[in-house]
C-alpha positions as CSV (number, residue, x, y, z in Angstrom):
1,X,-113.0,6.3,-52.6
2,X,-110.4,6.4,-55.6
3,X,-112.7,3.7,-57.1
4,X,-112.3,3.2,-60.9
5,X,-114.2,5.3,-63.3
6,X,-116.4,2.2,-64.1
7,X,-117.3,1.7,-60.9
8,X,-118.8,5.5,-59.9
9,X,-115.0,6.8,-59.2
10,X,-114.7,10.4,-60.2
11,X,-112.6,12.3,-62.9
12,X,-109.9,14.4,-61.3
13,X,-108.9,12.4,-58.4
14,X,-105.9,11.1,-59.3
15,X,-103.6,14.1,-59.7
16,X,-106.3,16.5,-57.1
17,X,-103.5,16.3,-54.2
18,X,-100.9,17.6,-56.8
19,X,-103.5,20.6,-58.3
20,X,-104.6,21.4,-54.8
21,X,-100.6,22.0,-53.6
22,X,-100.3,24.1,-56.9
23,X,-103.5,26.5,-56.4
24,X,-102.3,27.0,-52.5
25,X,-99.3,27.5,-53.7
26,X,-100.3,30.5,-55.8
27,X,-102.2,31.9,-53.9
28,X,-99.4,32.1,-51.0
29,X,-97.0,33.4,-54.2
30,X,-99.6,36.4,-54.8
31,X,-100.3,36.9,-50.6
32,X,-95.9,37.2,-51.1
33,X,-96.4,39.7,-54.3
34,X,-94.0,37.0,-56.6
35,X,-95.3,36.8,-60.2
36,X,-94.7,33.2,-61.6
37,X,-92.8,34.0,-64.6
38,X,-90.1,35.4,-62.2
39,X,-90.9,32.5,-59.5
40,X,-88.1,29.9,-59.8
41,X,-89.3,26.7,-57.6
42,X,-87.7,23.3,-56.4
43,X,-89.9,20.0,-56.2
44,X,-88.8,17.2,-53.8
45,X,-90.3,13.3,-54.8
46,X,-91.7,12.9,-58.7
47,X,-94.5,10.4,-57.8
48,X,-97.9,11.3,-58.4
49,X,-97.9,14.4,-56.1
50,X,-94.1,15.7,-56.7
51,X,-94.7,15.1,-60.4
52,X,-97.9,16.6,-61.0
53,X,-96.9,19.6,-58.7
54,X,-94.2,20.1,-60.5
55,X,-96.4,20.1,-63.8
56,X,-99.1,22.7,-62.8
57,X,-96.5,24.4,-61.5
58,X,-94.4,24.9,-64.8
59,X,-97.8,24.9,-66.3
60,X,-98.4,28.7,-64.4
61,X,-95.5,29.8,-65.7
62,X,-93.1,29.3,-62.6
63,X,-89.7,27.4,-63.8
64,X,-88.9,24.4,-61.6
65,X,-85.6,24.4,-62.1
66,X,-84.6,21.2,-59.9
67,X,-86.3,18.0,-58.9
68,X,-85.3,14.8,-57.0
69,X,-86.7,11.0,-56.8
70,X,-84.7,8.1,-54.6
71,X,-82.4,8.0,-57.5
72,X,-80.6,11.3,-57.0
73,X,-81.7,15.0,-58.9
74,X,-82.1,17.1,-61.7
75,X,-81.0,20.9,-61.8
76,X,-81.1,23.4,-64.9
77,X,-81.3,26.7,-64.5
78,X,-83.7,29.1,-66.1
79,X,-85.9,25.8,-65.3
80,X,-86.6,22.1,-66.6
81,X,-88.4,21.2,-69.5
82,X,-90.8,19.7,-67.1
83,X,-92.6,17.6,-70.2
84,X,-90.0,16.4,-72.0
85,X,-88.6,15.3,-67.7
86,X,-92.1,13.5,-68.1
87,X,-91.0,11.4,-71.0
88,X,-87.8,10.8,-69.4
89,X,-89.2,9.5,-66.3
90,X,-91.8,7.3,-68.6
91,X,-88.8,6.0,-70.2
92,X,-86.3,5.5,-67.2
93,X,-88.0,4.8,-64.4
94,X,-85.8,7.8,-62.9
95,X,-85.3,11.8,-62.9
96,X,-81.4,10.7,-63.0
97,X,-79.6,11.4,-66.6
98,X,-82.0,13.8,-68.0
99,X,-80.0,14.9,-71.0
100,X,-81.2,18.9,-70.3
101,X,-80.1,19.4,-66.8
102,X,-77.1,18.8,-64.6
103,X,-77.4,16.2,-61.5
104,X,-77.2,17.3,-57.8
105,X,-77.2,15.7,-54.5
106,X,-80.8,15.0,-53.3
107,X,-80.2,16.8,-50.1
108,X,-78.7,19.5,-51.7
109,X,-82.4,20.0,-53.3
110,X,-83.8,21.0,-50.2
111,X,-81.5,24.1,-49.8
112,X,-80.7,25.6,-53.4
113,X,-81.4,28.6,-54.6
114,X,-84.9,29.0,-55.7
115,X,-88.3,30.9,-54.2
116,X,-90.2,27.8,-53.4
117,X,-89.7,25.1,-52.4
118,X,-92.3,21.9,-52.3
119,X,-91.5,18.6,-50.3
120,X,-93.4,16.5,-51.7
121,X,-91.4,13.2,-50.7
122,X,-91.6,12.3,-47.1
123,X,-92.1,13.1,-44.0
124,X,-89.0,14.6,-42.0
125,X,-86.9,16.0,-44.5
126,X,-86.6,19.6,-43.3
127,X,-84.9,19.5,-39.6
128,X,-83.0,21.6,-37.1
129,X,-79.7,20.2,-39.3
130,X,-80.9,21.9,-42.7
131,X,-83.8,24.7,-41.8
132,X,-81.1,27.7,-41.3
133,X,-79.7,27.0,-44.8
134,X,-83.3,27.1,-46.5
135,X,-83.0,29.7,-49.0
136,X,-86.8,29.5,-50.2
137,X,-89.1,31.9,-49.2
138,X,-91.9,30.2,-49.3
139,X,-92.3,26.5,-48.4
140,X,-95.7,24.1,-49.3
141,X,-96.1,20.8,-47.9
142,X,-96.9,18.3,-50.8
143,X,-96.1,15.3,-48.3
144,X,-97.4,14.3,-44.8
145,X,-95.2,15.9,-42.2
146,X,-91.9,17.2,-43.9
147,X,-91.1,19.8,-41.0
148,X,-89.9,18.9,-37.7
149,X,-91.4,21.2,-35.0
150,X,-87.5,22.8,-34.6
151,X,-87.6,23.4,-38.6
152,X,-90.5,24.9,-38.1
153,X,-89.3,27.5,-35.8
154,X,-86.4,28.1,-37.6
155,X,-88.1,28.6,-40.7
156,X,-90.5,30.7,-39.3
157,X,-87.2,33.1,-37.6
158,X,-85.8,33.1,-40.8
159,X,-89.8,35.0,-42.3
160,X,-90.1,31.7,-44.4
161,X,-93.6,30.8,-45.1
162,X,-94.8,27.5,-44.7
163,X,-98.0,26.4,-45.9
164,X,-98.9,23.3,-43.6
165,X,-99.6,19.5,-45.5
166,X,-103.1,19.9,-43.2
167,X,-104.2,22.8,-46.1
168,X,-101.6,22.5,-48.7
169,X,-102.2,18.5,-49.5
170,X,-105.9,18.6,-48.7
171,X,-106.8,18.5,-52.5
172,X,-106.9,14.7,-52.7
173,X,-109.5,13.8,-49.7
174,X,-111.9,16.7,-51.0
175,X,-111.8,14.8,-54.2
176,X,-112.5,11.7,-52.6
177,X,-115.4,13.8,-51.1
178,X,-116.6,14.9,-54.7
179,X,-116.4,11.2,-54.9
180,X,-118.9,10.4,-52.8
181,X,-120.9,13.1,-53.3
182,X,-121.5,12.2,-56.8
183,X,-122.3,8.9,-55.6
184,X,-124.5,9.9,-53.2
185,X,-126.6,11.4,-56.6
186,X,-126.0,9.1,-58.9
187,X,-124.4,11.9,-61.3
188,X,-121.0,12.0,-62.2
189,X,-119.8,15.7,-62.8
190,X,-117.2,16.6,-65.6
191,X,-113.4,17.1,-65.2
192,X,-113.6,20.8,-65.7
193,X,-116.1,21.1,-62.6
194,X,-114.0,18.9,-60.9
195,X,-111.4,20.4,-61.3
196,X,-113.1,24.6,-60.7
197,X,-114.8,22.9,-57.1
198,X,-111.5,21.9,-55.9
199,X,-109.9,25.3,-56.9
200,X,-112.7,26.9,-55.0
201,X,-112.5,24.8,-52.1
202,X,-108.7,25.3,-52.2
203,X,-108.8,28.7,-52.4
204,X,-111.4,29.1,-50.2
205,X,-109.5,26.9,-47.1
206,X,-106.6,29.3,-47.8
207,X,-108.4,32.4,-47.2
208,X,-110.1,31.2,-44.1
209,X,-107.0,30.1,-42.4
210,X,-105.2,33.5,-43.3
211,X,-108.0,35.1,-41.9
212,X,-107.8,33.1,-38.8
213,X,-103.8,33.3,-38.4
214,X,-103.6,37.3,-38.7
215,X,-107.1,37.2,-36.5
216,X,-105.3,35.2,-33.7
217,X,-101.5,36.3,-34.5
218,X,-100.7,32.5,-35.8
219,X,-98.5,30.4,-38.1
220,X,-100.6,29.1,-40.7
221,X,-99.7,25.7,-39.4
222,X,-101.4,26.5,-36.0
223,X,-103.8,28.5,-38.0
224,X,-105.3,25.5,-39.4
225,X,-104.8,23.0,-36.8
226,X,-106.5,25.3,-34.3
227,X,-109.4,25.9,-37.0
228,X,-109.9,22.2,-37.7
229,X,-110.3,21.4,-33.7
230,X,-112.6,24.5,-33.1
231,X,-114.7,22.8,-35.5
232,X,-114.7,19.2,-34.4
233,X,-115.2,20.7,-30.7
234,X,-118.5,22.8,-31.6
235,X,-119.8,19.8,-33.6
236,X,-119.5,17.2,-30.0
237,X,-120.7,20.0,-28.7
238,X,-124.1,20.5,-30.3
239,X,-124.3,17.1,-30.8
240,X,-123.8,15.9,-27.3
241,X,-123.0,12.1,-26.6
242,X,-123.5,10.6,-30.2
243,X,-123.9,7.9,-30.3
């Protein structure tokens, strides 16, 4: 999948990672009662995931007021002018001397002041050594694996909620799925009902693993993990020794 447009790829897949982080996300903002006009946010990475998280997020209303590449980061209060940090970055290669914000340390990022937070970088960047001094409340996993199991714990002592990479980033396989479902029929849908199927699949995944964390008194980390085994278990199961 992620095949070229000309050769039966589909609309939509290459920021459906980033859109899917963003409608988890709000959803987990609303679960929390945080409007996002009053939400301030931090992004971590501003490749095609951090970048475009960053976007829909600022898009809803929520001002991103810091974001970080390898170079270093970005800070403004009140929020970034996350279009005109677009340009910038088309420009510059970098996030770095952004003439509307103030630079921070990258690993200072990770712990400022905002309501959510989104690594969206790599894996490992919240540990035992930073977790305590997480001021978010709310955490979503834009990258593969950014919470050791200690953070986790930690994070989850401190009442910070952490919405798992297995849900939050799952936005870019189901496109790949739409992919090859379209395929499959030989009829390429438009971006709009690209776009509505992966909120609804999004949004939809979300409500299922609450469900199944308050059912079972769970993180929503274990919520899904559990979820995602139960169903690969009753499939061997009904379909025996295949092949």
């Amino acid at each position: 999948t992620g095949k070229p447009l000309s050769l039966g790829g589909s609309l939509g897949r290459r920021d459906a990672t980033s859109r899917g982080v963003v409608h988890v996300a709000l959803a987990a903002m609303e679960q929390l009662g945080m409007k996002p006009e009053a939400t301030t946010a931090a992004v971590q990475g501003f490749g095609k995931v951090g970048a475009g998280a960053a976007r829909f997020l600022w898009d809803a209303g929520v001002k991103v007021e810091a974001v970080s590449d390898q170079f270093g980061a970005v800070y403004r209060e009140g929020g970034l002018d996350i279009p005109k940090l677009e340009e910038h970055m088309a420009e510059t290669g970098r996030v770095t001397e952004f003439a509307e914000s103030e630079p921070m340390e990258r690993d200072d990022l990770l712990t400022s002041k905002v309501d959510v937070l989104v690594p969206a970088a790599m894996e490992g960047v919240l540990t035992s050594a930073n977790a305590a001094d997480v001021q978010a409340r709310l955490v979503v996993e834009g990258a593969n694996g950014p919470t050791s199991a200690r953070a986790d714990a930690i994070l989850a002592e401190k009442e910070v909620l952490v919405v798992p990479d297995i849900l939050a980033n799952s936005g870019g396989v189901i496109v790949s799925y739409f992919e090859w479902v379209q395929g499959n029929q030989a009829y390429w849908w438009t971006r709009d009902e690209v776009e509505e199927r992966l909120r609804s699949k999004m949004i939809a995944s979300w409500d299922e693993v609450n469900e199944f964390a308050t059912k079972h008194k769970l993180n929503l980390r274990h919520a899904a993990t559990a979820m995602a085994v139960e169903r690969v278990a009753t499939a061997h199961e009904l379909r025996g020794l295949y092949p």
